[in-house]
N, CA and C atoms as a LAMMPS dump frame, in Angstrom:
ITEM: TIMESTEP
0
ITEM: NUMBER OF ATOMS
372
ITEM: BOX BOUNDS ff ff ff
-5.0000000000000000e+02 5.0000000000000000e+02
-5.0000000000000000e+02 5.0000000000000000e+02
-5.0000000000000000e+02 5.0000000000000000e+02
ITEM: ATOMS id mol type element x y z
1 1 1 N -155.831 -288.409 -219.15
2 1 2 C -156.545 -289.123 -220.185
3 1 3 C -155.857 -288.847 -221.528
4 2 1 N -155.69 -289.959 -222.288
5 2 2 C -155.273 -289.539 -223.774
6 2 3 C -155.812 -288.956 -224.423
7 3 1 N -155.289 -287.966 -225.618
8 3 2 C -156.106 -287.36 -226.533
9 3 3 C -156.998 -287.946 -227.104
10 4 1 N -156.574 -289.327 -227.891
11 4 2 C -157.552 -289.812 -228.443
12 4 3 C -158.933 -290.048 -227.658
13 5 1 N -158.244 -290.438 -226.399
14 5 2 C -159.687 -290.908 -225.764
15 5 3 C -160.454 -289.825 -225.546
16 6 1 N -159.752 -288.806 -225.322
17 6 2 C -160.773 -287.172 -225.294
18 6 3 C -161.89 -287.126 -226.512
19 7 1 N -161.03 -287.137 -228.032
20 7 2 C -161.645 -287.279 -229.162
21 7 3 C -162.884 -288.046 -229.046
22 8 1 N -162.629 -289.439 -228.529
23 8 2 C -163.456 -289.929 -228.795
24 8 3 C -165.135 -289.73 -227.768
25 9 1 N -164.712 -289.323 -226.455
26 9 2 C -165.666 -288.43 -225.594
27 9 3 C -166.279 -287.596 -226.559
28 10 1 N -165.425 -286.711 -226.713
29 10 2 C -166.275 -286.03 -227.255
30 10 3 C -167.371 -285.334 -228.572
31 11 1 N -166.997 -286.315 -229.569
32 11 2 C -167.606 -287.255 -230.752
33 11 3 C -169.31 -287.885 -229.629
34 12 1 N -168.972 -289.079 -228.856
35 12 2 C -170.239 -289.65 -228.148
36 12 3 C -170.676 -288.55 -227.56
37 13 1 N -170.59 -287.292 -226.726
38 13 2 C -170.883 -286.129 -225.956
39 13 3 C -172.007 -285.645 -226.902
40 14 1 N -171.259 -285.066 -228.313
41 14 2 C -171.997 -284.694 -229.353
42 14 3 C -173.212 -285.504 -229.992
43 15 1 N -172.791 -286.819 -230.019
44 15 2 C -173.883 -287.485 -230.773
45 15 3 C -174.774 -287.186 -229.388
46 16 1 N -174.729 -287.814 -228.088
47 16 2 C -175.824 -287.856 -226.95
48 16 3 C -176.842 -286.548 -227.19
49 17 1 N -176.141 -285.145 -227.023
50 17 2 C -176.858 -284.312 -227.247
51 17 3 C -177.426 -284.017 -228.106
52 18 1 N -176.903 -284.858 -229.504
53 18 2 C -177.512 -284.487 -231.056
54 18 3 C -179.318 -285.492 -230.588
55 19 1 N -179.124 -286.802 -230.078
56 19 2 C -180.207 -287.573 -230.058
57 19 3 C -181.178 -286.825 -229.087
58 20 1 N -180.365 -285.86 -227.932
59 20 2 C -181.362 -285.439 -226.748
60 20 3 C -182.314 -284.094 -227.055
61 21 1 N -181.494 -283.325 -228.792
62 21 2 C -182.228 -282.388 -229.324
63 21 3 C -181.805 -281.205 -227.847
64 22 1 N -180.847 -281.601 -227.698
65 22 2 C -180.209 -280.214 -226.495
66 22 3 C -179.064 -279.232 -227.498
67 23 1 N -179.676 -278.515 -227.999
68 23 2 C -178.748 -277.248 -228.505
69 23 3 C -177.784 -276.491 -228.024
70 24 1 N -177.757 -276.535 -226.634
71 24 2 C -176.814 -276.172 -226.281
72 24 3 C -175.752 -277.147 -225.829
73 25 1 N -175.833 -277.626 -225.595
74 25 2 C -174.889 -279.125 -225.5
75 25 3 C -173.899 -279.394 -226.727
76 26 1 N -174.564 -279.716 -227.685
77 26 2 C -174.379 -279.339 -229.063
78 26 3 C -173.487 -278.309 -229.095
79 27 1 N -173.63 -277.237 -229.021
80 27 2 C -172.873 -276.033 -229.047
81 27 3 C -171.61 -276.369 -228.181
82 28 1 N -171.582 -276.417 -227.248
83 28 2 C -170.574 -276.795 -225.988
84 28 3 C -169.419 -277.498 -227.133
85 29 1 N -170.011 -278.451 -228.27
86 29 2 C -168.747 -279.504 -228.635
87 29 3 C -167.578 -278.494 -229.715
88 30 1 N -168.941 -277.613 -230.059
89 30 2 C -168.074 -276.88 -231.28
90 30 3 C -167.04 -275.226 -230.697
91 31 1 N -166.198 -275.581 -231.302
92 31 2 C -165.408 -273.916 -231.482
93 31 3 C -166.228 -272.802 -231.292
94 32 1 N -165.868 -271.892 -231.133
95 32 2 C -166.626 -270.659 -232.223
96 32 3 C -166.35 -270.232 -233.31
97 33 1 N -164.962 -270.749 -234.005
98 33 2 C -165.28 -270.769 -235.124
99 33 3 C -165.317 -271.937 -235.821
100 34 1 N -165.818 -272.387 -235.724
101 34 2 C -165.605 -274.087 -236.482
102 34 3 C -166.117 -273.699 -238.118
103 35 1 N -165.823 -274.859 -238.377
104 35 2 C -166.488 -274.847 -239.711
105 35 3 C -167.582 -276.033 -240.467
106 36 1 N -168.385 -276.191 -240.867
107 36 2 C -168.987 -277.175 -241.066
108 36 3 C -169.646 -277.357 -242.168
109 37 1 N -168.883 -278.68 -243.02
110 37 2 C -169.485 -279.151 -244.429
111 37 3 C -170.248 -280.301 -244.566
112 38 1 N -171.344 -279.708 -245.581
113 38 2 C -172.036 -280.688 -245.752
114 38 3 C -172.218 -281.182 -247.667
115 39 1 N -172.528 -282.262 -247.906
116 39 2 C -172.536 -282.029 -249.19
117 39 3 C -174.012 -281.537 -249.763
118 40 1 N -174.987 -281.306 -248.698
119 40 2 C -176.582 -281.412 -248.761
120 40 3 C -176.164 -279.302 -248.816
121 41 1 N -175.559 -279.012 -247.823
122 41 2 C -175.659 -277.675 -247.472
123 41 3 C -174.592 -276.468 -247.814
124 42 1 N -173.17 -277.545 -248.211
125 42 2 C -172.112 -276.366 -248.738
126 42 3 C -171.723 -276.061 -247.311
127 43 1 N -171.136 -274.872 -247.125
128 43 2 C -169.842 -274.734 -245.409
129 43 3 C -171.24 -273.846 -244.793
130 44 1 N -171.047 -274.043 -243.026
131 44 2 C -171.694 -273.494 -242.319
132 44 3 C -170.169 -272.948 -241.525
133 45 1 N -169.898 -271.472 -241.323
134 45 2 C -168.499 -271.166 -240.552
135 45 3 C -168.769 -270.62 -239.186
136 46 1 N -168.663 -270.929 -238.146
137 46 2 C -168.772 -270.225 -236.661
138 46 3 C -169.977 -270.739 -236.304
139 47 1 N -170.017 -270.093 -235.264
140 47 2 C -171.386 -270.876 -234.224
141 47 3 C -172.629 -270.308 -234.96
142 48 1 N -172.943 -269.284 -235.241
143 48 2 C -174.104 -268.773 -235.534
144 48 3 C -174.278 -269.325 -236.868
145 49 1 N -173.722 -269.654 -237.717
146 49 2 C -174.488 -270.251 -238.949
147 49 3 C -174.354 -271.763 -238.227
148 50 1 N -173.346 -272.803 -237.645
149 50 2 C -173.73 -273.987 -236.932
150 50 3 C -174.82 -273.902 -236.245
151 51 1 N -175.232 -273.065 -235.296
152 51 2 C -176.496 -273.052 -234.324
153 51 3 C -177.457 -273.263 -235.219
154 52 1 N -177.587 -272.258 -236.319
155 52 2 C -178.545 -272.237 -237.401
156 52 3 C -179.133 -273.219 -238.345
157 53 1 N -178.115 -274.233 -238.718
158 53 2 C -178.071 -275.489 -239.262
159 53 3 C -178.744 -276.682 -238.168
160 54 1 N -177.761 -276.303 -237.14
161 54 2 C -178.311 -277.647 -236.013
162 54 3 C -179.894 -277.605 -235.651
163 55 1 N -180.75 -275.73 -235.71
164 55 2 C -181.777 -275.846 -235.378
165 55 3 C -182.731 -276.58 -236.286
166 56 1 N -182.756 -276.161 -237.63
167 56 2 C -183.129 -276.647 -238.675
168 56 3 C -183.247 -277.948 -238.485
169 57 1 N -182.085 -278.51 -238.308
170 57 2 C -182.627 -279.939 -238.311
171 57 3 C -183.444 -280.499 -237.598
172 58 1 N -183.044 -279.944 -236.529
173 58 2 C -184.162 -280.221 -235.224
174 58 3 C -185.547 -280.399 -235.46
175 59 1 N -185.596 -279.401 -236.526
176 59 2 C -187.29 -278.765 -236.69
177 59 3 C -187.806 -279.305 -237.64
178 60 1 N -186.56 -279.672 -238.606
179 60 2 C -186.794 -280.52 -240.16
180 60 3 C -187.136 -282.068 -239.136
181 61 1 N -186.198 -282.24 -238.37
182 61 2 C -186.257 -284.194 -238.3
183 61 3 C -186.409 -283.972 -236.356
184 62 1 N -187.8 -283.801 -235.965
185 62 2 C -187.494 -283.914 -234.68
186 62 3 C -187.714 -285.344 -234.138
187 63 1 N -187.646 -286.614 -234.431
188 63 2 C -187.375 -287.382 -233.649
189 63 3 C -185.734 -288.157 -234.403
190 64 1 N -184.867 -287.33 -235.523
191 64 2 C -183.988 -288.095 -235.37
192 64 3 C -183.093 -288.964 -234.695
193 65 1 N -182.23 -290.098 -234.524
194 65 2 C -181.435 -290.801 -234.246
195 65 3 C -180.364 -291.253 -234.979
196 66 1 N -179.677 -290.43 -234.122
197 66 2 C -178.277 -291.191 -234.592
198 66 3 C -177.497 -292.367 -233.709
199 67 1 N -177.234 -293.381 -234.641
200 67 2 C -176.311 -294.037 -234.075
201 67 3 C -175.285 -294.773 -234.521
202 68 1 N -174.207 -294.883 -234.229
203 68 2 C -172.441 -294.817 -234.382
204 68 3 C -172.599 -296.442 -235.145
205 69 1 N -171.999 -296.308 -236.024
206 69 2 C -171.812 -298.051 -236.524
207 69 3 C -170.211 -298.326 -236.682
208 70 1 N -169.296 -296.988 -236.299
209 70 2 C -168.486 -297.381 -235.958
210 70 3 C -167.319 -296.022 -235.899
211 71 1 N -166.398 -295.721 -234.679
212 71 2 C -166.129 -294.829 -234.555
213 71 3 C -164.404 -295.115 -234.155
214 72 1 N -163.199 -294.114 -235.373
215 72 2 C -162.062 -294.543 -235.047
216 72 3 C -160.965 -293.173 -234.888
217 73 1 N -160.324 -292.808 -233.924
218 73 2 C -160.133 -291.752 -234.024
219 73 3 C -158.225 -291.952 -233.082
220 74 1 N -157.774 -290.77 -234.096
221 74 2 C -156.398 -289.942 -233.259
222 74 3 C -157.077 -289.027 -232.537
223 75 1 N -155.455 -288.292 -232.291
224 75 2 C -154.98 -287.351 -231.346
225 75 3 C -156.354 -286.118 -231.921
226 76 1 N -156.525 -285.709 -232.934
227 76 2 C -157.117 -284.863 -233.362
228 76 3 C -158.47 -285.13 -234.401
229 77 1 N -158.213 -285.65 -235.051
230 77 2 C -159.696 -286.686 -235.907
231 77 3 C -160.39 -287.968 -235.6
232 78 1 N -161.511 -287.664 -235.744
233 78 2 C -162.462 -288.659 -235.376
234 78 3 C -163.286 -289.211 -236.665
235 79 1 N -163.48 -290.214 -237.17
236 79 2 C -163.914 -290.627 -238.556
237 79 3 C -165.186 -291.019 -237.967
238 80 1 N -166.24 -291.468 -237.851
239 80 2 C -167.671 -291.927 -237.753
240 80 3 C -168.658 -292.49 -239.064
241 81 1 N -169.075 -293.395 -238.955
242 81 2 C -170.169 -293.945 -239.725
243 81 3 C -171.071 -293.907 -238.512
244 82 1 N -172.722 -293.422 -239.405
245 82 2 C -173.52 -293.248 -238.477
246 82 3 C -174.804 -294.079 -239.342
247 83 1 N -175.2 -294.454 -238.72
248 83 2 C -176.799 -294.392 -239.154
249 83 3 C -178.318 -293.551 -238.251
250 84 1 N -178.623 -292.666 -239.25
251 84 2 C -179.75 -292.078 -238.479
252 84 3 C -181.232 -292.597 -238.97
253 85 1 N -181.792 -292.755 -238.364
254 85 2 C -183.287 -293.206 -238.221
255 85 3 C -184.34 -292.258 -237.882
256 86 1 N -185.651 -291.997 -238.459
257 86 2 C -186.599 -290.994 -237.608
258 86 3 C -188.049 -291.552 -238.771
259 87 1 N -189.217 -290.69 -238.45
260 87 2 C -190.463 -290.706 -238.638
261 87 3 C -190.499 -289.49 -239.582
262 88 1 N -190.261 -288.476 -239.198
263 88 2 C -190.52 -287.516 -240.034
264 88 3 C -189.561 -286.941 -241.171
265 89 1 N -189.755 -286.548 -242.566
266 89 2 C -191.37 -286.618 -242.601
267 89 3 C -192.167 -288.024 -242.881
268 90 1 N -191.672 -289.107 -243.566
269 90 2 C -192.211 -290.317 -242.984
270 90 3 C -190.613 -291.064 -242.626
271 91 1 N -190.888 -292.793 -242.391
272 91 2 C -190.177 -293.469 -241.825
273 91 3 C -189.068 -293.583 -242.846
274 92 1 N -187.868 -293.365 -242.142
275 92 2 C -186.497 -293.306 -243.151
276 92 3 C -185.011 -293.813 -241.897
277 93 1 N -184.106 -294.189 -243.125
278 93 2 C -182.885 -294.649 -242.555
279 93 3 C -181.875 -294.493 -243.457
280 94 1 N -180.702 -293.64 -242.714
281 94 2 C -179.746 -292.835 -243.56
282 94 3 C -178.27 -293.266 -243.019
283 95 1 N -177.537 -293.459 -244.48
284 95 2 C -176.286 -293.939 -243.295
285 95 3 C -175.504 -293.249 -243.936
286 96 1 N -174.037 -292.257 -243.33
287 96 2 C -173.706 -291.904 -244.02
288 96 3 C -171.583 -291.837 -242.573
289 97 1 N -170.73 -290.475 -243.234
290 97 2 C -169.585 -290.743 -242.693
291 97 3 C -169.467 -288.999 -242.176
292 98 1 N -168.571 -288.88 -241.452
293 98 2 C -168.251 -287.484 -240.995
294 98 3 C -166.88 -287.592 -240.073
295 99 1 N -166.266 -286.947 -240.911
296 99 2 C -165.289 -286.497 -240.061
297 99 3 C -164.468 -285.375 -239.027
298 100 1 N -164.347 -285.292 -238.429
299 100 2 C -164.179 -284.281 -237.031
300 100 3 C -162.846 -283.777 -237.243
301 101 1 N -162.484 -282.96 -236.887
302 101 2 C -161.274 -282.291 -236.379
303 101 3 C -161.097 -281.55 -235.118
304 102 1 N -160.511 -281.971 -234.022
305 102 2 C -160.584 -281.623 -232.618
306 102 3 C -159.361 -280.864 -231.976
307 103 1 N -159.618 -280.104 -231.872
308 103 2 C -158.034 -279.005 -230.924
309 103 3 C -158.771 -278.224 -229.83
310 104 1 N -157.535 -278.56 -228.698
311 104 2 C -157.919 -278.442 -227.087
312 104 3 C -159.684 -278.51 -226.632
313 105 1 N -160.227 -279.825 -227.301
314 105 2 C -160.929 -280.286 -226.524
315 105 3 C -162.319 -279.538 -227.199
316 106 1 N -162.29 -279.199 -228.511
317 106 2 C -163.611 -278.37 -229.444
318 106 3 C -163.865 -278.898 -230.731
319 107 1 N -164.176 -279.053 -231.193
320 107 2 C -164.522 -279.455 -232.505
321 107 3 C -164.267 -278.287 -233.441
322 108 1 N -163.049 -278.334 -234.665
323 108 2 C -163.134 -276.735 -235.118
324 108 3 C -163.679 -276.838 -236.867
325 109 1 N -163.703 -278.343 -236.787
326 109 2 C -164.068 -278.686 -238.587
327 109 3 C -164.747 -279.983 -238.24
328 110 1 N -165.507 -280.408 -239.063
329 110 2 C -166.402 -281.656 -239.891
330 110 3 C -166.595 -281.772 -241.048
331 111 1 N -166.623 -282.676 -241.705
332 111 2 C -166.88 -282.498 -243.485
333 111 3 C -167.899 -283.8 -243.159
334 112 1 N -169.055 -283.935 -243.66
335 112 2 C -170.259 -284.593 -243.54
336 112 3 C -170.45 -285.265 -245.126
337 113 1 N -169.748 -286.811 -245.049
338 113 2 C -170.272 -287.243 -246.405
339 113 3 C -171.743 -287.99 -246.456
340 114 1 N -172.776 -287.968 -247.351
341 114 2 C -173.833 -288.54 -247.729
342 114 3 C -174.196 -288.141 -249.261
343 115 1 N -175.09 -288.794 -249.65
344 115 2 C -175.45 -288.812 -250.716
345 115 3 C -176.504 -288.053 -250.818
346 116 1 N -177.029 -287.126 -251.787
347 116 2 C -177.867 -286.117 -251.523
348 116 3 C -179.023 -287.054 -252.08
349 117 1 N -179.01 -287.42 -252.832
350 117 2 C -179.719 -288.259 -253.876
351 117 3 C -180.687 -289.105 -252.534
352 118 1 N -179.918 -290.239 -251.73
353 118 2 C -180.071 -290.846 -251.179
354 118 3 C -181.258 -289.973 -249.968
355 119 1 N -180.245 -289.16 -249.749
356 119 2 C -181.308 -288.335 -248.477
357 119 3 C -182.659 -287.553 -249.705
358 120 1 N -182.829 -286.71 -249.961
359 120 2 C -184.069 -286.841 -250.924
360 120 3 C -185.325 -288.112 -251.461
361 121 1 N -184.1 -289.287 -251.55
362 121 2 C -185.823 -290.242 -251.596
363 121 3 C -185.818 -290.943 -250.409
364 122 1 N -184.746 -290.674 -249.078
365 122 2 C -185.429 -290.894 -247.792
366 122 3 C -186.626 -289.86 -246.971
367 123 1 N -186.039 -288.77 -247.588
368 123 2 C -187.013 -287.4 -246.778
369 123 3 C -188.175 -287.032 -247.164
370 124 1 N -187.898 -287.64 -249.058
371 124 2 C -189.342 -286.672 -249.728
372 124 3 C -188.975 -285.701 -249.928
């Protein structure tokens, strides 16, 4: 299988488990040390501050949805526009970009663009 097409597995792998609220699945995509930016949160580095972030959300937005509005990727990066959707804490829709960085088959970086502004008068 090509790299890219790996990339791109495993980008959809991640989102599936992000929508199925399976944490460990989730985990499975990332490094152990990855790194992860957000502009809402500043860097999360290694699994244990990622685990930590991913639970949060869980607990902040448990019926989120994400879904891909469009996904283009090499050997090693994966670019994504997403839109997520959920109820809590009321009804909201967020669209925003993230980009991946993938070596032997892990995720070891993301930089997560959105607008903070934007997510605040979706969340409350």
């Amino acid at each position: 299988m090509q790299r890219r097409e790996q990339v791109r597995r495993l980008v959809l792998e991640l989102v599936d488990a992000y929508n199925a609220k399976d944490l460990g699945r989730v985990m499975a995509a990332y490094h152990p040390q990855a790194a992860y930016w957000s502009a809402l949160d500043d860097w999360q580095r290694g699994s244990d501050e990622i685990r930590a972030h991913v639970e949060e959300l869980f607990r902040m937005l448990p019926d989120e949805h994400m879904t891909i509005r469009a996904l283009v990727a090499d050997d090693t990066t994966a670019v994504v526009e997403f839109t997520a959707r959920g109820t809590s804490p009321a009804p909201y829709s967020l669209d925003f970009t993230e980009v991946f960085t993938v070596e032997d088959g892990r995720i070891v970086e993301v930089w997560v663009y959105l607008d903070p502004e934007e997510v605040d008068a979706a969340l409350g």
